[in-house]
N, CA, C and O atoms as CSV, one atom per row, in Angstrom:
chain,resi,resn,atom,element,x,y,z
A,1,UNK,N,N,-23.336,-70.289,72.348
A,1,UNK,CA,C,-22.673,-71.014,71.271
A,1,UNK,C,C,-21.195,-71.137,71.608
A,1,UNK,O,O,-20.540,-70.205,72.075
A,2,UNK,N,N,-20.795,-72.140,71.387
A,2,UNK,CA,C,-19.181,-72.606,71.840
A,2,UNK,C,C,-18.634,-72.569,70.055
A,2,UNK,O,O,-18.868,-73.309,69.099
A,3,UNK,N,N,-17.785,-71.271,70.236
A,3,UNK,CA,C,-16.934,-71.105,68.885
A,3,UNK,C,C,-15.952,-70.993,68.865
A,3,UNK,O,O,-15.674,-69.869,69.282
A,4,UNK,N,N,-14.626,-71.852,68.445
A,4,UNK,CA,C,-12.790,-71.634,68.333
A,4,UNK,C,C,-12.818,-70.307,67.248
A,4,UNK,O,O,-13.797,-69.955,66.590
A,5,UNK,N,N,-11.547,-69.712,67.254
A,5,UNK,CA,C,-11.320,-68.571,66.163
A,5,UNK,C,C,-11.369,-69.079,65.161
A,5,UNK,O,O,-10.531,-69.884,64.756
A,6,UNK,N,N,-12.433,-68.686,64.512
A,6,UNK,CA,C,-12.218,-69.074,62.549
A,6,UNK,C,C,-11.215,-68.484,61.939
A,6,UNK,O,O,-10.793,-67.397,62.333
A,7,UNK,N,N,-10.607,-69.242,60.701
A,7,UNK,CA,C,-9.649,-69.237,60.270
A,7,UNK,C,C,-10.209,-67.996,59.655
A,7,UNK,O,O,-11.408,-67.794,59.845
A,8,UNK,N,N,-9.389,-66.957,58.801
A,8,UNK,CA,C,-10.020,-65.917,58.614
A,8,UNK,C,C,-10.455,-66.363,56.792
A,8,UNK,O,O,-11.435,-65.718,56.419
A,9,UNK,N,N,-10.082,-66.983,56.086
A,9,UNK,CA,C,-10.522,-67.250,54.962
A,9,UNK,C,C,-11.900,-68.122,54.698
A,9,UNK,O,O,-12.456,-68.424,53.642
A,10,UNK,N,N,-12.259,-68.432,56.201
A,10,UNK,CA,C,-13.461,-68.879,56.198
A,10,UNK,C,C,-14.598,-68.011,56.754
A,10,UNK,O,O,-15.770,-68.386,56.717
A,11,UNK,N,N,-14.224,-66.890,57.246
A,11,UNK,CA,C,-15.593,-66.026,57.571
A,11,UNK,C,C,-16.580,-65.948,56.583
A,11,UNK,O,O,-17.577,-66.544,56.990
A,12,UNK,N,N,-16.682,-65.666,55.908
A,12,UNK,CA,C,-17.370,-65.358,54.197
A,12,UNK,C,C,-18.219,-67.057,54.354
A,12,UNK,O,O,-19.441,-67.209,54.373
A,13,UNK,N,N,-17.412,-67.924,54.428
A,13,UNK,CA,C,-18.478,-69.107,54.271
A,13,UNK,C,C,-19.457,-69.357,55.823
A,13,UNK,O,O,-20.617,-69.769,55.846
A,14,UNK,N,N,-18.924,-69.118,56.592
A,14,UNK,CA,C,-19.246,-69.009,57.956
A,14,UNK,C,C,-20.898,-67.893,58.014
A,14,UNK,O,O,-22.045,-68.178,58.360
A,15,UNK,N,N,-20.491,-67.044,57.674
A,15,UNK,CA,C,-21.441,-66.001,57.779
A,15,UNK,C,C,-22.538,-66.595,56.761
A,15,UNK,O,O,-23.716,-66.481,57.100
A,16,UNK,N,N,-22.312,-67.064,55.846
A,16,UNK,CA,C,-23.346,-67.394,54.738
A,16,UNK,C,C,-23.767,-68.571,55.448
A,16,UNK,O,O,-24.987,-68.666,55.587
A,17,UNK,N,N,-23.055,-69.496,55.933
A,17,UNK,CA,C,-24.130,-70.719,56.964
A,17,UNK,C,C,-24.790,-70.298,57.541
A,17,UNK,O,O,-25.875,-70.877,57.481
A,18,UNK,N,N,-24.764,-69.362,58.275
A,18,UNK,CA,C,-25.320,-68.489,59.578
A,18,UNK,C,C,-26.536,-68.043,59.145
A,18,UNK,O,O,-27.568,-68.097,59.814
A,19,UNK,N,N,-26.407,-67.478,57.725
A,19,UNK,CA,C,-27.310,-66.636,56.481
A,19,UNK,C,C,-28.760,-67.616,56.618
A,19,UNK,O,O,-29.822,-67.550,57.236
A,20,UNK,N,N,-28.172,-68.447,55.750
A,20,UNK,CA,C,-29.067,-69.537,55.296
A,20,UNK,C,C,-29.811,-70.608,56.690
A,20,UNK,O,O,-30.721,-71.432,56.608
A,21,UNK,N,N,-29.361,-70.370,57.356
A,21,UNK,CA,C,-29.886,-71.612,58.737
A,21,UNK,C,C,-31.044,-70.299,59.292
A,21,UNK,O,O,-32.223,-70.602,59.474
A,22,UNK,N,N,-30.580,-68.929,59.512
A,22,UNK,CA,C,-31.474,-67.889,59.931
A,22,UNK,C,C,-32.802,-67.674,58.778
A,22,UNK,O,O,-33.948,-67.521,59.199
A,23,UNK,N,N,-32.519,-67.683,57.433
A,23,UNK,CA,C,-33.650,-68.014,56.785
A,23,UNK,C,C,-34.288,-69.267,56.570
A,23,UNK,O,O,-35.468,-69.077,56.276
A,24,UNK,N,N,-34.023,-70.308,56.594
A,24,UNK,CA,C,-34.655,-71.611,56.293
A,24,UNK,C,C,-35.223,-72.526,57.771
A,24,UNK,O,O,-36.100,-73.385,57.858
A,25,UNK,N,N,-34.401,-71.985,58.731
A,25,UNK,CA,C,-34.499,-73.132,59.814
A,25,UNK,C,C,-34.328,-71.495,60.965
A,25,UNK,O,O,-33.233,-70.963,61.148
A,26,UNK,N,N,-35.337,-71.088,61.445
A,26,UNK,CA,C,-35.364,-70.137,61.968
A,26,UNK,C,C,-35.534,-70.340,63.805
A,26,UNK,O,O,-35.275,-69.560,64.722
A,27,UNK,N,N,-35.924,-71.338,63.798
A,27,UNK,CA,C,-35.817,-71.988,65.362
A,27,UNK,C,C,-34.519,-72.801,65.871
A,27,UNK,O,O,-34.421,-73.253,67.012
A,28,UNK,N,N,-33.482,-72.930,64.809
A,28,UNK,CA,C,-32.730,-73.573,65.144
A,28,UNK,C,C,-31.241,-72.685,65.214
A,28,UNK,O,O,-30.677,-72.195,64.236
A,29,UNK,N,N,-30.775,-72.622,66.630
A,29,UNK,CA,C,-29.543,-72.580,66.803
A,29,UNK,C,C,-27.988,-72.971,67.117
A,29,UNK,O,O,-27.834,-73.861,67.953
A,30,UNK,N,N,-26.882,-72.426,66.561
A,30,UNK,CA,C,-25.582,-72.892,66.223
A,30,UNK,C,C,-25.100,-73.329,67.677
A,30,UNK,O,O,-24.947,-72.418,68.491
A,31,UNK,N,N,-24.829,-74.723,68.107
A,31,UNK,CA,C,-24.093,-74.806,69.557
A,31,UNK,C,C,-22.747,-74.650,69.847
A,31,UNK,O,O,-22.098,-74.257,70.816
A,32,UNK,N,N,-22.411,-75.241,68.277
A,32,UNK,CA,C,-20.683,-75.832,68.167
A,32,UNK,C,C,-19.998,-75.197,66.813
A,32,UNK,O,O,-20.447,-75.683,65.775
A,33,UNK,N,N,-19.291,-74.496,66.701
A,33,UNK,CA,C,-18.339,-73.971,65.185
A,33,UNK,C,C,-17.033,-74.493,65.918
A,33,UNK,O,O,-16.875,-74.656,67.128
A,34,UNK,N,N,-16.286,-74.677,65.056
A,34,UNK,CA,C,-14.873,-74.669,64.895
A,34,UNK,C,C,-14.506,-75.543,63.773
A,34,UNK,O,O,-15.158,-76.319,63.073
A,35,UNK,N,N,-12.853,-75.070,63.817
A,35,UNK,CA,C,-12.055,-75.482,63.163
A,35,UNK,C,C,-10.617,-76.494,62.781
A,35,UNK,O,O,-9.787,-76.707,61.897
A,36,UNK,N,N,-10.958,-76.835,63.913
A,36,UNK,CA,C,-9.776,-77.403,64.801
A,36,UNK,C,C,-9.249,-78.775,64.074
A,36,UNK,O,O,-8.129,-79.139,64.431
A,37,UNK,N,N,-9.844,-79.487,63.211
A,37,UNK,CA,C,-9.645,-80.915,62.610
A,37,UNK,C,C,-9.455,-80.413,61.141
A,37,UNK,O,O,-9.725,-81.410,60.471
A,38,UNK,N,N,-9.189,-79.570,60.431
A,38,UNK,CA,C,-8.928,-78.951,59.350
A,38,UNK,C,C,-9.849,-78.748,58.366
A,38,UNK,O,O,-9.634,-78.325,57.230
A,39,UNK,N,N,-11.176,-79.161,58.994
A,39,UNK,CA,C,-12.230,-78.482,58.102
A,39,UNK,C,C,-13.824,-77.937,59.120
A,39,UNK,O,O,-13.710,-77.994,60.344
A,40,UNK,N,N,-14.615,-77.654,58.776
A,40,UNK,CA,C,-16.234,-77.023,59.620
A,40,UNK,C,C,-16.638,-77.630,60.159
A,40,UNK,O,O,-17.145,-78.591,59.580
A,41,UNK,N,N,-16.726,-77.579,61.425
A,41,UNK,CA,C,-17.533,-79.008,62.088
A,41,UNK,C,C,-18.663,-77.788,63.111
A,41,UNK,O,O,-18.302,-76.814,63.771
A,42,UNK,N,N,-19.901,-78.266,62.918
A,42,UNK,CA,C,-21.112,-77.741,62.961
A,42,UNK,C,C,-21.847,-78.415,63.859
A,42,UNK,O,O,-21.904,-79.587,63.488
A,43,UNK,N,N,-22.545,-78.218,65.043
A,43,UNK,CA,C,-23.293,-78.544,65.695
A,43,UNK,C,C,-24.836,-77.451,66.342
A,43,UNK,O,O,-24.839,-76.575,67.207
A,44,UNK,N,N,-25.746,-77.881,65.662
A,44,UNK,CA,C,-27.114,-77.249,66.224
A,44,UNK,C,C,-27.826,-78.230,66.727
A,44,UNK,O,O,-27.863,-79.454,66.599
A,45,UNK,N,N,-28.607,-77.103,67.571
A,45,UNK,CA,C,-30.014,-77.676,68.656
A,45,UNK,C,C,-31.302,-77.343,67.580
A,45,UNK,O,O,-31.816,-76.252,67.336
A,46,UNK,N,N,-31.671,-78.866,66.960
A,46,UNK,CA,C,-32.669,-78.734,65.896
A,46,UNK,C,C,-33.519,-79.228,66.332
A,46,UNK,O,O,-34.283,-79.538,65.418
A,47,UNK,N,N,-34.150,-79.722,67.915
A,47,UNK,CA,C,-35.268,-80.768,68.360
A,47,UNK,C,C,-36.358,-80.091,68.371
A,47,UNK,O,O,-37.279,-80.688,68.930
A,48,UNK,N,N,-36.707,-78.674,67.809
A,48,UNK,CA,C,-37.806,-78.360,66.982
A,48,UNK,C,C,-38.377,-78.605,65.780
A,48,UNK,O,O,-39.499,-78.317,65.363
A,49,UNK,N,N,-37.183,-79.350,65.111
A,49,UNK,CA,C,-37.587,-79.640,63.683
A,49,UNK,C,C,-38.110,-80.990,63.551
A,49,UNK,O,O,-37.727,-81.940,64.234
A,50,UNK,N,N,-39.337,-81.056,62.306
A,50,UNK,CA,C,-39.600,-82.403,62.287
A,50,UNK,C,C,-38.259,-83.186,61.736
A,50,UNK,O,O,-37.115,-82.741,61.640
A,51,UNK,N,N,-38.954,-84.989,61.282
A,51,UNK,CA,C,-37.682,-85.565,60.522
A,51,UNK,C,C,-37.286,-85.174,59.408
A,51,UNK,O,O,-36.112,-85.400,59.112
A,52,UNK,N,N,-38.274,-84.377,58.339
A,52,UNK,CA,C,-37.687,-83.572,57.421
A,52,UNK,C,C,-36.908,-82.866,56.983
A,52,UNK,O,O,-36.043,-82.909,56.108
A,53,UNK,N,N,-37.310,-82.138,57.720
A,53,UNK,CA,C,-36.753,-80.697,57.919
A,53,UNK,C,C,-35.550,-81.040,58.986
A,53,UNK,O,O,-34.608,-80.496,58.409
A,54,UNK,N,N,-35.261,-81.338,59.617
A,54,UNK,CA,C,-33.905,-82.346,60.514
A,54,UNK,C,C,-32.765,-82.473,59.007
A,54,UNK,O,O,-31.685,-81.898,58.875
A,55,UNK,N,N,-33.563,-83.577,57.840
A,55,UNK,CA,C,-32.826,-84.054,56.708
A,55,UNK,C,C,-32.270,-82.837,55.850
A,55,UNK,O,O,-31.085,-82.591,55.622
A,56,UNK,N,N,-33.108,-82.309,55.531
A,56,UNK,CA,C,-32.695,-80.966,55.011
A,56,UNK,C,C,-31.855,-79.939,55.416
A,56,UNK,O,O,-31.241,-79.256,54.597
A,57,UNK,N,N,-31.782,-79.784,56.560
A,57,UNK,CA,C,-30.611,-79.122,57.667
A,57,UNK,C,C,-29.673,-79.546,57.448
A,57,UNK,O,O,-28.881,-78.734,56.969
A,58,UNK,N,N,-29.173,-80.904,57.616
A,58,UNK,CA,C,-28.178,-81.822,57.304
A,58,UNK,C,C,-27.837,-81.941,56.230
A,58,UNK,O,O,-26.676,-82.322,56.083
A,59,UNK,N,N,-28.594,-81.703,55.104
A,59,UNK,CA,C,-27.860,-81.845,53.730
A,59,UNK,C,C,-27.227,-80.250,53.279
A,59,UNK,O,O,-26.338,-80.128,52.436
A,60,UNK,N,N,-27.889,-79.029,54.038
A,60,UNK,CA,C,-27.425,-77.929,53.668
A,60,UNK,C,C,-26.078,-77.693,54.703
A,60,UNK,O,O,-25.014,-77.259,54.263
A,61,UNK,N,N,-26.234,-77.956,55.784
A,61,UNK,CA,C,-24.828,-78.143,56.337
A,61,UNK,C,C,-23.846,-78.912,56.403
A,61,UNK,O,O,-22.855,-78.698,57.102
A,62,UNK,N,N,-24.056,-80.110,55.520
A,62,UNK,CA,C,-23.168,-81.054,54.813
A,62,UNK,C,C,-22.503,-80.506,53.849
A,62,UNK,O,O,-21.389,-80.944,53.561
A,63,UNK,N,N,-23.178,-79.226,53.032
A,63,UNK,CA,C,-22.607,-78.641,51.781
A,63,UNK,C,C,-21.695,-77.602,52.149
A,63,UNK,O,O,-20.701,-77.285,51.495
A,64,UNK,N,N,-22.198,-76.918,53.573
A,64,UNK,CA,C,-20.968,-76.025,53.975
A,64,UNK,C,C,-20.008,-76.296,54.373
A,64,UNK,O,O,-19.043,-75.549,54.206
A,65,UNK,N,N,-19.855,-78.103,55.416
A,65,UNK,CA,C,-18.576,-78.644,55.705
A,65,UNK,C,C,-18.293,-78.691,53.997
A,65,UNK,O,O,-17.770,-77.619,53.693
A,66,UNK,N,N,-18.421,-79.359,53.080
A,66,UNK,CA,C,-17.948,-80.142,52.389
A,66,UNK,C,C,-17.289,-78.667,51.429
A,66,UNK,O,O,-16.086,-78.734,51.174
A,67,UNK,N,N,-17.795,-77.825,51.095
A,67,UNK,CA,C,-17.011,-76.793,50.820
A,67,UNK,C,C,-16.024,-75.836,51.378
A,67,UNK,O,O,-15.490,-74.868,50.837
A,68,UNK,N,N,-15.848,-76.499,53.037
A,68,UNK,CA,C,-14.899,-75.958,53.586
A,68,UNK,C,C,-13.744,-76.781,53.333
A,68,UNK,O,O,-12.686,-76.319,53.762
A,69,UNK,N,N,-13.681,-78.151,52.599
A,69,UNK,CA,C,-12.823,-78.767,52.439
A,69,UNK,C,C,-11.529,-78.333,51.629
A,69,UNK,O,O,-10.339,-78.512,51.887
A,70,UNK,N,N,-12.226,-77.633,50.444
A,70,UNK,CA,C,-11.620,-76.398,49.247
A,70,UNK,C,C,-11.603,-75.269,49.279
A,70,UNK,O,O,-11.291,-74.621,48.280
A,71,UNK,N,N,-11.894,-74.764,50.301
A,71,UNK,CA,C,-11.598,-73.272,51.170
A,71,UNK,C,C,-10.628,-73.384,51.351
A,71,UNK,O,O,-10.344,-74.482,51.829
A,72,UNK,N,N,-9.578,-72.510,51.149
A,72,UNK,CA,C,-8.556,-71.921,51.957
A,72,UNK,C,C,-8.996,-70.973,53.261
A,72,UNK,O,O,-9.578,-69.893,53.361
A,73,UNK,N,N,-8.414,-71.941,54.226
A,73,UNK,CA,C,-8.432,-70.804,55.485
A,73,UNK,C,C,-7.523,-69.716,55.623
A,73,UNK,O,O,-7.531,-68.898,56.543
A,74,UNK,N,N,-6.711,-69.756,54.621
A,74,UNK,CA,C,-6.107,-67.978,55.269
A,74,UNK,C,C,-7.018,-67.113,53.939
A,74,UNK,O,O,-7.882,-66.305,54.280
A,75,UNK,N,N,-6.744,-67.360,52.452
A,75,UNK,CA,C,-7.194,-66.213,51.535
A,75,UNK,C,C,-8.763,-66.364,51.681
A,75,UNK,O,O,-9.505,-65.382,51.708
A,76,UNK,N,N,-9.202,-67.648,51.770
A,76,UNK,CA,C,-10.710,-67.865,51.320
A,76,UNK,C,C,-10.917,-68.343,49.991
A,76,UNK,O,O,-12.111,-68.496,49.738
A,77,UNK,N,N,-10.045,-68.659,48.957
A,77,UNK,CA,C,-9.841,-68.773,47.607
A,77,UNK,C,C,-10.349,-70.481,47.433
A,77,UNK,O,O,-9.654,-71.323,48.003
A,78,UNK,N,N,-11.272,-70.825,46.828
A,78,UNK,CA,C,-11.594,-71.959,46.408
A,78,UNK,C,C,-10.720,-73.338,45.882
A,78,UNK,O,O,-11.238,-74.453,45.834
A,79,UNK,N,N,-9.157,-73.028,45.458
A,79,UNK,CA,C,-8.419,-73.572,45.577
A,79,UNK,C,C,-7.531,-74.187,46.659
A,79,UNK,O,O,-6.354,-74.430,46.394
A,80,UNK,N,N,-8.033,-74.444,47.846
A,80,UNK,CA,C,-7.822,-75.254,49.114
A,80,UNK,C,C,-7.481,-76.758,48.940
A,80,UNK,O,O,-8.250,-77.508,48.341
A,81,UNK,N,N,-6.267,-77.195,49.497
A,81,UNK,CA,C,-6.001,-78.467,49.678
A,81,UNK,C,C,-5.839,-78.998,50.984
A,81,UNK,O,O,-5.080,-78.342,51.698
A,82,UNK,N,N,-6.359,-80.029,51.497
A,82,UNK,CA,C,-6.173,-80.510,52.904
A,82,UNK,C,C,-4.549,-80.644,53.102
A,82,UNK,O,O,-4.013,-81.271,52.189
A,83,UNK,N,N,-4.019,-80.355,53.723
A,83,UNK,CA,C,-2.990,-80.369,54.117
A,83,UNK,C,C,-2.892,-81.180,55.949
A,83,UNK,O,O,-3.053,-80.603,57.024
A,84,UNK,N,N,-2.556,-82.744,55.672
A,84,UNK,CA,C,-2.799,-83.606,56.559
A,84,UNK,C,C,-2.229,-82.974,57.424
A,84,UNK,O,O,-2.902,-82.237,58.145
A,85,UNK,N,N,-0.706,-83.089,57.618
A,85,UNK,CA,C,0.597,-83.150,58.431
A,85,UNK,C,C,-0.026,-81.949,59.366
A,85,UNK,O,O,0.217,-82.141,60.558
A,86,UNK,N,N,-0.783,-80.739,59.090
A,86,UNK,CA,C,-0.831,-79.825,59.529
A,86,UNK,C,C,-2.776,-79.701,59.758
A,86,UNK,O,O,-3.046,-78.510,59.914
A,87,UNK,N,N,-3.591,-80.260,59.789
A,87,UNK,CA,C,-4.934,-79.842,59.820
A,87,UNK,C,C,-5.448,-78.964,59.598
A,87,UNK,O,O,-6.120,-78.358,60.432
A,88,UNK,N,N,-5.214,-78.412,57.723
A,88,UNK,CA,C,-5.382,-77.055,57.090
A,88,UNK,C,C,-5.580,-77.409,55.974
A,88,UNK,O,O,-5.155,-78.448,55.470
A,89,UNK,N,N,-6.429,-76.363,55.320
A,89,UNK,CA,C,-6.650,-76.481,54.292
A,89,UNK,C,C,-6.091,-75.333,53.731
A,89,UNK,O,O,-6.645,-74.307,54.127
A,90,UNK,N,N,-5.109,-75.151,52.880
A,90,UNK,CA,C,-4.843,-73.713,52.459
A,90,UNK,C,C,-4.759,-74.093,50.934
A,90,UNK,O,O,-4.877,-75.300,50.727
A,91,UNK,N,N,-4.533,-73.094,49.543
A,91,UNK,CA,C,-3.703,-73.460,48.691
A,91,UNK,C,C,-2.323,-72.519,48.695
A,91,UNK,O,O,-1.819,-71.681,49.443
A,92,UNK,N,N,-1.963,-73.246,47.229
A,92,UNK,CA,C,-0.691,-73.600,47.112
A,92,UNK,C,C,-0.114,-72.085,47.421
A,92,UNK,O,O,0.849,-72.217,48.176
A,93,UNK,N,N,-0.362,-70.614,47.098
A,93,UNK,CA,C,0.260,-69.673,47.301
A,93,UNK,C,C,0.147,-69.592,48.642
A,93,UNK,O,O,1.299,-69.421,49.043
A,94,UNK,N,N,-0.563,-69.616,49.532
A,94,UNK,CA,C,-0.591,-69.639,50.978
A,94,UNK,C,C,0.152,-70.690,51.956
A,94,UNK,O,O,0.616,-70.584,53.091
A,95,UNK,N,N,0.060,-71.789,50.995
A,95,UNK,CA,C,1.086,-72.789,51.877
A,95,UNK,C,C,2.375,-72.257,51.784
A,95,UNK,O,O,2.950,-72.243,52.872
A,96,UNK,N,N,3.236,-71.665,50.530
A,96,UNK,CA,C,3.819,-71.505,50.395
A,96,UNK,C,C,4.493,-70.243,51.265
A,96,UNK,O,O,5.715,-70.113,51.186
A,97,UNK,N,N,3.789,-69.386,52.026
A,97,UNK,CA,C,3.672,-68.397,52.485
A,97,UNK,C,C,3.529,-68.687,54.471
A,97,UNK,O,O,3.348,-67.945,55.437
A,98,UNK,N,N,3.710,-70.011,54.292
A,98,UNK,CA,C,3.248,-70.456,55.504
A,98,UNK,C,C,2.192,-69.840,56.628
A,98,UNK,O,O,2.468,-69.464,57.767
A,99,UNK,N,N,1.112,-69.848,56.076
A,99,UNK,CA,C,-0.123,-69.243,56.298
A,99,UNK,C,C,0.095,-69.853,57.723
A,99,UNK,O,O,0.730,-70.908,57.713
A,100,UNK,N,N,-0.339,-69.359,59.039
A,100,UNK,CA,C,-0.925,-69.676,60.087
A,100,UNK,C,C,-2.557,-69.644,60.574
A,100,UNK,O,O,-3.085,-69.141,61.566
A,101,UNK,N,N,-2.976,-70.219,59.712
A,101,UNK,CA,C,-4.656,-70.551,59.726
A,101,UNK,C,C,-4.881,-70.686,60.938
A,101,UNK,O,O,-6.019,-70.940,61.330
């Protein structure tokens, strides 16, 4: 698996993807994690799965990018704002703190 350092406010969601793909989709493994574009970008080897179950993969790891959007990567706190200029999502007490995500 090819993984950049997770931001540390995202382990907790990270580990719970990991959670859920090991119970639901048990043949399928993680190729690609990182963080690098300011939110989860996810890549698995699913060419065991039918087209279903393919769809379903994709909609549950659509929900973990899409909640990494409102993650803060330094606290982990659900109040996360994309922060363009910088490719982060932190909130406001952490920006303020100039978090290095």
């Amino acid at each position: 698996m090819i993984e950049s350092p997770m931001p540390p406010g995202w382990r907790a969601l990270v580990a719970e993807m990991h959670i859920a793909i090991q119970r639901n989709f048990p043949t399928v493994r993680v190729t690609e994690l990182s963080s690098a574009r300011g939110w989860l970008h996810v890549r698995v080897a699913d060419r065991s799965l039918d087209h279903d179950s393919r769809n379903r993969l994709d909609r549950m790891l659509q929900k973990f990018v899409s909640q990494s959007l409102s993650t803060c990567m330094c606290c982990g706190s659900d109040h996360g704002r994309d922060r363009v200029h910088r490719n982060r999502v932190t909130c406001d007490e952490c920006e303020e703190k100039c978090c290095d995500a």
